[in-house]
VOLO-993474 format. One line per field, with one value per residue (C-alpha): residue number from 1; x, y, z. Coordinates in Angstrom, 1 decimal. Each point is the difference from the previous one (the first is absolute). Layout:
BEGIN
n = (NUM;...)
east = (X;...)
north = (Y;...)
up = (Z;...)
***
This chain:
BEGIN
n = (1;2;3;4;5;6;7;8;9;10;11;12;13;14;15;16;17;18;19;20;21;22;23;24;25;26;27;28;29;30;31;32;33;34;35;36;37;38;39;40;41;42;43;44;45;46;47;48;49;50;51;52;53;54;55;56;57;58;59;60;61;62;63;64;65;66;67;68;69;70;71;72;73;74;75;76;77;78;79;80;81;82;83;84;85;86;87;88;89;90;91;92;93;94;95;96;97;98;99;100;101;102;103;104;105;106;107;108;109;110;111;112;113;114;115;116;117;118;119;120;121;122;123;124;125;126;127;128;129;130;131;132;133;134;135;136;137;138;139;140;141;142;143;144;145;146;147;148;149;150;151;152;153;154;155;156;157;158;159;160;161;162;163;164;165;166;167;168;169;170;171;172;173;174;175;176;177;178;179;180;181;182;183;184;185;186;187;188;189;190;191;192;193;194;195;196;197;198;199;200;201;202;203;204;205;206;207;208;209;210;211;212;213;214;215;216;217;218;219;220;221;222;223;224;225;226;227;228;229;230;231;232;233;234;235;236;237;238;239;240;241;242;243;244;245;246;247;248;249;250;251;252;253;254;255;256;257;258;259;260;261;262;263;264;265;266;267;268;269;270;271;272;273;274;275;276;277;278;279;280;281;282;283;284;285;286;287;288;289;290;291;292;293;294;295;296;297;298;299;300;301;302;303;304;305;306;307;308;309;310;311;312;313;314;315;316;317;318;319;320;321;322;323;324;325;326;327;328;329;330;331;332;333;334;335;336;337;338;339;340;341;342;343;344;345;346;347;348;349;350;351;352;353;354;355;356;357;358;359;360;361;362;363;364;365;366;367;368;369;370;371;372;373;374;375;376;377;378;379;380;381;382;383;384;385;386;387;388;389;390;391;392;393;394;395;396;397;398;399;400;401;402;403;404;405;406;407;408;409;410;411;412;413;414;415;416;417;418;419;420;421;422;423;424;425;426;427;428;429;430;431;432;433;434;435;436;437;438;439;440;441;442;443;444;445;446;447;448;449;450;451;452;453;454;455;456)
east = (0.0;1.0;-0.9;0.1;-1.6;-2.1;-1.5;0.6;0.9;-1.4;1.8;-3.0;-1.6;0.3;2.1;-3.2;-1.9;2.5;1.0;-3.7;-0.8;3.7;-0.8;-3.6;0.9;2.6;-2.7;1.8;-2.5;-0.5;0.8;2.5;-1.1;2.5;-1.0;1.8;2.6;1.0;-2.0;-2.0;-3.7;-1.5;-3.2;-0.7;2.8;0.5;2.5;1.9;0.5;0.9;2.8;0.8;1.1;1.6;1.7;1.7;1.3;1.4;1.5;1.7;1.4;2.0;-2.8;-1.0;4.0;0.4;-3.5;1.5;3.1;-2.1;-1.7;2.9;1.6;-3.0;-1.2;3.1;-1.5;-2.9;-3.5;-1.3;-2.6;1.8;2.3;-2.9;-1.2;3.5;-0.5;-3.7;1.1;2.9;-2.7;-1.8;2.7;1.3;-3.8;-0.8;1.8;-2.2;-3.3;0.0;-0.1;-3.1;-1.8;0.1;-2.0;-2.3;-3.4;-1.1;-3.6;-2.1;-0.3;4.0;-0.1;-3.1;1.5;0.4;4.3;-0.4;-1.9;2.5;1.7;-3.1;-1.0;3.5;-0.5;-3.5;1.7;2.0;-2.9;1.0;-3.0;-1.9;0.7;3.5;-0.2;-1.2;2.4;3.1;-1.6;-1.5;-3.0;-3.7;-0.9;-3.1;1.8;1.9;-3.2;-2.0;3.5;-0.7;-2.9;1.2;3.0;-3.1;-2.0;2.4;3.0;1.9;0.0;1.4;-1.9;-3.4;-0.9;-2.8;-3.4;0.3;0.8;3.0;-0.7;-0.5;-1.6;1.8;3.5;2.5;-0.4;-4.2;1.0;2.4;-2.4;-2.6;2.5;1.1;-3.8;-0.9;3.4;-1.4;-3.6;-1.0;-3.4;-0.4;-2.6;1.2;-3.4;1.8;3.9;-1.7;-2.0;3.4;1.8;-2.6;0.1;-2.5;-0.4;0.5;3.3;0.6;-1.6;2.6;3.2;-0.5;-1.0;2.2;3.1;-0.1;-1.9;-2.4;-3.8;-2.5;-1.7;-2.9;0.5;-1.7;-2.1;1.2;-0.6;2.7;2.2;2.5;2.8;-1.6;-2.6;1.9;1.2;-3.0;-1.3;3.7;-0.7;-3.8;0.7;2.6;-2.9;-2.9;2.2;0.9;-3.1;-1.9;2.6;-1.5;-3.3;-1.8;-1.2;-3.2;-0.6;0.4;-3.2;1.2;-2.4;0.2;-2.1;-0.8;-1.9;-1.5;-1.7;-2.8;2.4;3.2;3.1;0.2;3.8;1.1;2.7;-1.7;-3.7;-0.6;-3.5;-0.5;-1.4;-1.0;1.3;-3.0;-0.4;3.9;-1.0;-2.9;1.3;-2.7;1.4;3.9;0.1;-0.5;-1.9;0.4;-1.6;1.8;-1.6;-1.6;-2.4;2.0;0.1;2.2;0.8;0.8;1.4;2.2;0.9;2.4;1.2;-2.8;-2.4;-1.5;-2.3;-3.3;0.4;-0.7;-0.8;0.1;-2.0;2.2;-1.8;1.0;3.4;1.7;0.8;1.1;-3.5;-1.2;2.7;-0.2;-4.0;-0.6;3.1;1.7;-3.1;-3.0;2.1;3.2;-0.8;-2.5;1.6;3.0;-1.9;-1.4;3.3;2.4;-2.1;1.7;3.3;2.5;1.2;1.6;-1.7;1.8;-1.0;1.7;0.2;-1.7;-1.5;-3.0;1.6;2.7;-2.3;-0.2;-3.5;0.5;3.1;-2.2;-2.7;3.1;1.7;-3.6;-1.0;3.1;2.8;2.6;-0.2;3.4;0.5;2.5;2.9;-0.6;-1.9;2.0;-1.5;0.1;-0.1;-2.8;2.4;-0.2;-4.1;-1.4;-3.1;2.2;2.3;-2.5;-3.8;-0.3;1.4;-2.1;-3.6;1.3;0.9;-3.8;-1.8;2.3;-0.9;-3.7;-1.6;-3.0;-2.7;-0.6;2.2;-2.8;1.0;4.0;-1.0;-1.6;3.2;2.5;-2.0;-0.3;3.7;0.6;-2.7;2.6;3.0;1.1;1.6;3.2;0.5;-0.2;2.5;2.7;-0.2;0.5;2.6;1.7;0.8;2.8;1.8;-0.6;0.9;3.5;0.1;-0.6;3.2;2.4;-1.6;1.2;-3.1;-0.2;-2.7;0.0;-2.8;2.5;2.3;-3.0)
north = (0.0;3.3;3.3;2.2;3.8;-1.0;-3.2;-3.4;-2.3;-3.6;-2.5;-1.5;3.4;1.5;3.2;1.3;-0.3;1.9;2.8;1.1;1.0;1.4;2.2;0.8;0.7;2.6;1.8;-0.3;1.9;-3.2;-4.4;-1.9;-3.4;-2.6;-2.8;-3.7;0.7;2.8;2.8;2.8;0.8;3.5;-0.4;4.1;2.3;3.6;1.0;1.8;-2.2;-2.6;2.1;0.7;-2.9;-1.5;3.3;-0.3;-3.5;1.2;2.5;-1.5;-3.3;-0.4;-0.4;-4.0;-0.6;2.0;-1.6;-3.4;0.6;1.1;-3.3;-2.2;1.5;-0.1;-3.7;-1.3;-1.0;1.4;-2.2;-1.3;2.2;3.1;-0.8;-0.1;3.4;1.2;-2.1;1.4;3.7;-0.4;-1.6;3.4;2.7;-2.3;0.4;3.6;1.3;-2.3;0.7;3.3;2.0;-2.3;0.5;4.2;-0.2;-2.8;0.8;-2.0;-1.2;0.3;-3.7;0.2;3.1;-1.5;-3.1;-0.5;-0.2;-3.4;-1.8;-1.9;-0.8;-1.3;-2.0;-2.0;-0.2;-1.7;-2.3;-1.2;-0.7;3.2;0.8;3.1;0.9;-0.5;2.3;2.5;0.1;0.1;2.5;2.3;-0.2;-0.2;-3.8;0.9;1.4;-3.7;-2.2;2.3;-0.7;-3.7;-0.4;1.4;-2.0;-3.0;1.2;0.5;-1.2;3.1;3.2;1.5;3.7;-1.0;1.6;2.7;-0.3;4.0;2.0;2.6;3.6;2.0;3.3;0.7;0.4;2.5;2.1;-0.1;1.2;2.5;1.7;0.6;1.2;2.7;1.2;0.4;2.2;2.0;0.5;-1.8;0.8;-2.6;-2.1;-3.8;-0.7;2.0;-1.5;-3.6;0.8;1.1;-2.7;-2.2;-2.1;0.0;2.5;-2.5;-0.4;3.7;0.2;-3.0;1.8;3.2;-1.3;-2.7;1.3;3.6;0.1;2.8;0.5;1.3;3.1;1.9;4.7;1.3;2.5;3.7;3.4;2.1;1.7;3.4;0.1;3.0;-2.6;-2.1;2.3;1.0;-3.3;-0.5;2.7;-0.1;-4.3;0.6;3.2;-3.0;-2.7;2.2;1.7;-4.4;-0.4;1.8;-0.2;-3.4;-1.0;-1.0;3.6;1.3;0.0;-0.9;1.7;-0.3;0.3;-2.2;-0.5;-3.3;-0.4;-2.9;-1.6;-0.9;-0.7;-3.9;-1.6;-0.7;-2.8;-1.9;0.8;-2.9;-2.3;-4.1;-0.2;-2.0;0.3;1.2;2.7;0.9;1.5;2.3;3.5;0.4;-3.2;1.5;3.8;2.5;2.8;3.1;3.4;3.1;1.9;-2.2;0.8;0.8;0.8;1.4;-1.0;1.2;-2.1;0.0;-2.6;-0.5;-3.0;-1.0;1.3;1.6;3.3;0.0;-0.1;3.1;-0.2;3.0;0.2;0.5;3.5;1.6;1.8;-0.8;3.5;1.6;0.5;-4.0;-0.9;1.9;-1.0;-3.4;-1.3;1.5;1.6;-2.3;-3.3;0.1;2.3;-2.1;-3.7;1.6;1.2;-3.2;-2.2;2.0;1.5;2.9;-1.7;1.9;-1.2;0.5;0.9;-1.1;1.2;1.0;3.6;0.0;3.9;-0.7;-1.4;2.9;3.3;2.5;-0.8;-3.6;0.3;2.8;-3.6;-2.2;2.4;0.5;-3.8;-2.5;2.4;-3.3;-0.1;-0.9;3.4;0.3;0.4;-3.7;-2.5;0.4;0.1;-2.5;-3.3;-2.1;-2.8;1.5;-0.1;-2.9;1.3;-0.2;-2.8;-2.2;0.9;0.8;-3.2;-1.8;1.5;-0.3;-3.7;-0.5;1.6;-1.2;-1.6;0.9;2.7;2.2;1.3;3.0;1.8;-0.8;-3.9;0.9;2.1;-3.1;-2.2;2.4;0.9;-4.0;-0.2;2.6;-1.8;-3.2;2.2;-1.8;1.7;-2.4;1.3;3.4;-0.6;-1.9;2.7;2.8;-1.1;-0.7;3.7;0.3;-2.7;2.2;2.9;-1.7;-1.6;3.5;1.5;-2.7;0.1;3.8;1.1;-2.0;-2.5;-3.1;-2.7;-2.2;-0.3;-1.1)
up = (0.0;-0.9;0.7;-2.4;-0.1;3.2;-2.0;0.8;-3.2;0.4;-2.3;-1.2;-1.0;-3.5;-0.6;-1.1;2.9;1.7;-1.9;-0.2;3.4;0.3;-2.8;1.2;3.5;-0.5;-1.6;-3.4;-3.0;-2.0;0.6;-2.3;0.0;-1.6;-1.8;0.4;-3.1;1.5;-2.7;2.0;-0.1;1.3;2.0;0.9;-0.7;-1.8;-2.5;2.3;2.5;-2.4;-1.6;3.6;1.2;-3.4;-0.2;3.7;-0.9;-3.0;1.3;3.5;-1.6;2.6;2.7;-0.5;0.1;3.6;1.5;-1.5;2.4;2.5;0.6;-0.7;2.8;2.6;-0.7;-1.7;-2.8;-2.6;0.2;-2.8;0.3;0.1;-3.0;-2.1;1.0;-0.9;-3.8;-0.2;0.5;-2.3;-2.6;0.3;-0.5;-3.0;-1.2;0.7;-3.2;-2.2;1.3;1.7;-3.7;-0.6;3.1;-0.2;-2.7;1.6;1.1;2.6;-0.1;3.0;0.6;1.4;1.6;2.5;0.0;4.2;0.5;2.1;-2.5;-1.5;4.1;0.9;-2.9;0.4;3.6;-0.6;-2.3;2.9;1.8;2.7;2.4;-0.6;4.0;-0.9;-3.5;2.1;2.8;-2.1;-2.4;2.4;-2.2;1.7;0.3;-1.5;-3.5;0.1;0.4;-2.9;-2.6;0.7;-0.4;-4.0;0.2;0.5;-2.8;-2.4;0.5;0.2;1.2;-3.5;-0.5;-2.1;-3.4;1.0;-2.0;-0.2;-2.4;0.5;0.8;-3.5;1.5;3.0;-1.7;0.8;-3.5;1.2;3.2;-0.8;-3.3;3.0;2.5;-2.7;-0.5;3.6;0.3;-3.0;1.5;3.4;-0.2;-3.1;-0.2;0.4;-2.3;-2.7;1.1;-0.8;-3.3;-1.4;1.0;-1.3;3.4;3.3;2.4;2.9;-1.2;-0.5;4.0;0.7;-1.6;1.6;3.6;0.4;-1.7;-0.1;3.8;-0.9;0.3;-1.7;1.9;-1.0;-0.2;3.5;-1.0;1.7;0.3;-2.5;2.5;-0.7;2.1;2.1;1.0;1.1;2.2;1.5;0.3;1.7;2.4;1.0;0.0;3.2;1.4;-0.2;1.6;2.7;0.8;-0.1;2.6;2.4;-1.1;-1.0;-3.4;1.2;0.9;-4.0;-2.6;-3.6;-2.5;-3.8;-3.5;-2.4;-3.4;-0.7;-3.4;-1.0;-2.2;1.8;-2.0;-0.1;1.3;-3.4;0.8;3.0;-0.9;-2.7;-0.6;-0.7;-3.5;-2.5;-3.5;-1.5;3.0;-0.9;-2.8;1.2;0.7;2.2;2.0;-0.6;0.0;2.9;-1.2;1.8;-0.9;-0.8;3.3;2.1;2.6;3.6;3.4;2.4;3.6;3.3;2.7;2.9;2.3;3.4;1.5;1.7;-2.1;-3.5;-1.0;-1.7;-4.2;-1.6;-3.1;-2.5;-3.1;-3.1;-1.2;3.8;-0.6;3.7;0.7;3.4;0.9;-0.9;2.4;2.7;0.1;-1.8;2.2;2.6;1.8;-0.8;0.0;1.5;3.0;1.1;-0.4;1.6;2.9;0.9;-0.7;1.8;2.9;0.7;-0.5;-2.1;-3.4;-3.4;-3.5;-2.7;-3.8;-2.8;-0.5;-3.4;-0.6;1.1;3.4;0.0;-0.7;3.1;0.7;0.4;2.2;1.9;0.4;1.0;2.8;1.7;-0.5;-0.4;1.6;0.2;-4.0;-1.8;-1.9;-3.4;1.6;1.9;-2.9;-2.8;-3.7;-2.9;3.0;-0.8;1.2;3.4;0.7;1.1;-2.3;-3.3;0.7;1.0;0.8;-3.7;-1.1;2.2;-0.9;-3.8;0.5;1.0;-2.5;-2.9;-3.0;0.1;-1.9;1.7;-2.2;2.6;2.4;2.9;-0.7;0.1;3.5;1.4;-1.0;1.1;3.4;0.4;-0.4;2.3;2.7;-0.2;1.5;2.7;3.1;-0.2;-3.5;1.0;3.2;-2.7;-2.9;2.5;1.6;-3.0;-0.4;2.3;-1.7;-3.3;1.4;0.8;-3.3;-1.6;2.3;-0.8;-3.9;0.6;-1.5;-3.0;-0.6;2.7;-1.1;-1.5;3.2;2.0)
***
């Protein structure tokens, strides 16, 4: 018995057996497996590593003579075993000047580079009628692994890589790959529908290319107010005012008003909105087209809600111009005065509105100092922030979600939809989308201003 690189060599055990694992557990980048005449075989190995190793026995040839030596002089004499290595290894450098020309220009199919290293050790260990338990141990392979190759050693007799029923890969090619690289660097906002009609191949492979090689995702343009850099700003400014001021005051204790027009004929959702037909329906434009008229019929609406709970609608005819006066009476005296009068009870709070001319004229602030003195003025809500009000960021949304997709034949039938949508409001829904704003806020501060939906 000798020991050589930490691995005892049995007699009666091929040279194969035992150069495998030596290879394998030095972590070496691919296995050389030898077959009984001495010619090599590669089971999983790279170009590189292959010219590696030829390359450093060509180059020390000194190195078999002066480990030769080595083991004379330790054990007297060199084993069997050991003196065939040394033949082996002087049968590859004598080869590598023959095949290594051949082999740069080699492509190696896929069935060899899967091919497991230890296939070949294992398969001559079976031969020798080895015990799986055994196979394992001196591998330092899961016992599991060993049992699942015998079982194919059983079946067919060898555990030689198969032929695969597949065919090779023909879309997913490097040229493919790098043709749609170079038109996503031109324009990343091309469609991958458009990337795979001139390629003349699937979008699910286009989808597969980008995703799994490239590692990027398709997202859809948030939609966002247009902002100059002196909005920003101000939005920068009044953001860190807001914050400050909610810090000592609570957000339960602010009212967040806003307008909207509704029209009988809401826009349809023209990607997700789609309808089960038949083929003869598929062609009825009556079945495919949303019609929509040039003015339709509308109404808008007044609302306000806190945390904890939500105005009466107003609703304002479209012929009434909403002047100073229509404000002042329609909604801040005979509807908001009162509801906040009876929500509230005497405690103080915060009016928020945006300070449209109709909400900034003198008589109006004249009706907010003597009835909503804690209003936030200009100089605290800042203009063009839809993404900061509850109302616009979310209320909206919320009533518009309901009422979609159907199309009223009288604004007193839209009324009754959008005041049974507003009925359904929920307190908890109230509570989450208020509270919401101080994270805004500080999304709006670190956004310095600039739109902050997308961060969210």
């Amino acid at each position: 018995m000798v020991l050589c690189g930490g691995q005892p060599i049995s007699k009666s055990l091929d040279l194969r057996t035992f150069l495998a694992p030596l290879f394998h557990k030095n972590n070496f980048s691919f296995i050389t497996i030898f077959d009984t005449n001495g010619f090599f075989c590669f089971s999983s190995f790279t170009m590189t590593a292959f010219r590696l190793l030829l390359g450093v026995l060509l180059q020390y040839t000194g190195w078999l003579i002066s480990i030769q030596r080595f083991v004379f002089a330790l054990v007297g004499t060199v084993p069997r075993d050991i003196f065939e290595m040394f033949r082996i290894f002087s049968k590859v450098r004598t080869l590598y000047k023959l095949v290594l020309n051949s082999f740069i220009s080699f492509s190696f199919s896929s069935q060899v580079m899967r091919a497991s290293p230890l296939r070949p050790t294992i398969e001559a260990l079976f031969k020798k009628r080895v015990k799986s338990c055994k196979i394992a141990k001196r591998l330092g392979i899961p016992s599991a692994t060993v049992r699942a190759m015998f079982s194919t050693f059983k079946k067919y007799g060898s555990l030689q890589e198969r032929k695969k029923s597949g065919r090779p890969a023909t879309v997913n090619t490097r040229r493919t790959r790098d043709i749609i690289k170079k038109r996503i660097t031109r324009n990343n906002g091309i469609s991958m529908n458009k990337i795979a009609a001139n390629l003349e191949i699937s979008r699910g492979s286009v989808q597969t290319i980008v995703k799994s090689r490239f590692h990027l995702r398709s997202y859809k343009l948030c939609q966002g107010q247009f902002l100059s850099e002196q909005s920003k700003a101000s939005r920068l400014e009044k953001s860190k005012k807001l914050l400050a001021d909610l810090q000592v005051r609570r957000v339960s204790d602010v009212i967040w008003t806003d307008e909207k027009i509704f029209t009988i004929e809401p826009l349809p959702n023209r990607q997700n909105q789609r309808q089960l037909l038949s083929q003869g329906d598929s062609k009825s434009p009556k079945r495919r087209q949303a019609h929509n008229r040039l003015f339709p019929k509308s109404v808008m609406v007044w609302a306000g809600v806190t945390s904890d709970g939500k105005t009466p609608l107003v609703f304002i005819e479209r012929n009434v111009k909403i002047n100073s006066e229509v404000y002042q009476n329609l909604v801040l005296k005979d509807v908001l005065l009162p509801w906040t009068a009876q929500h509230f009870a005497g405690r103080p709070f915060i009016l928020q509105q945006d300070w449209a001319p109709s909400h900034g004229s003198k008589s109006t602030k004249a009706v907010l100092d003597a009835h909503f003195p804690g209003y936030w003025g200009k100089d605290m809500w800042p203009a063009s922030s839809p993404d900061l009000n509850p109302m616009d960021f979310s209320v909206w949304g919320y009533l518009e979600s309901k009422i979609s997709g159907t199309s009223y034949n009288t604004v007193d039938a839209l009324k009754a939809a959008l005041q049974k949508a507003w009925d359904e409001i929920d307190v908890d829904y109230l509570r989450r989308t208020s509270d919401s704003v101080i994270r805004r806020l500080k999304a709006c501060i670190k956004a310095k201003g600039s739109n902050f939906e997308f961060l969210l």
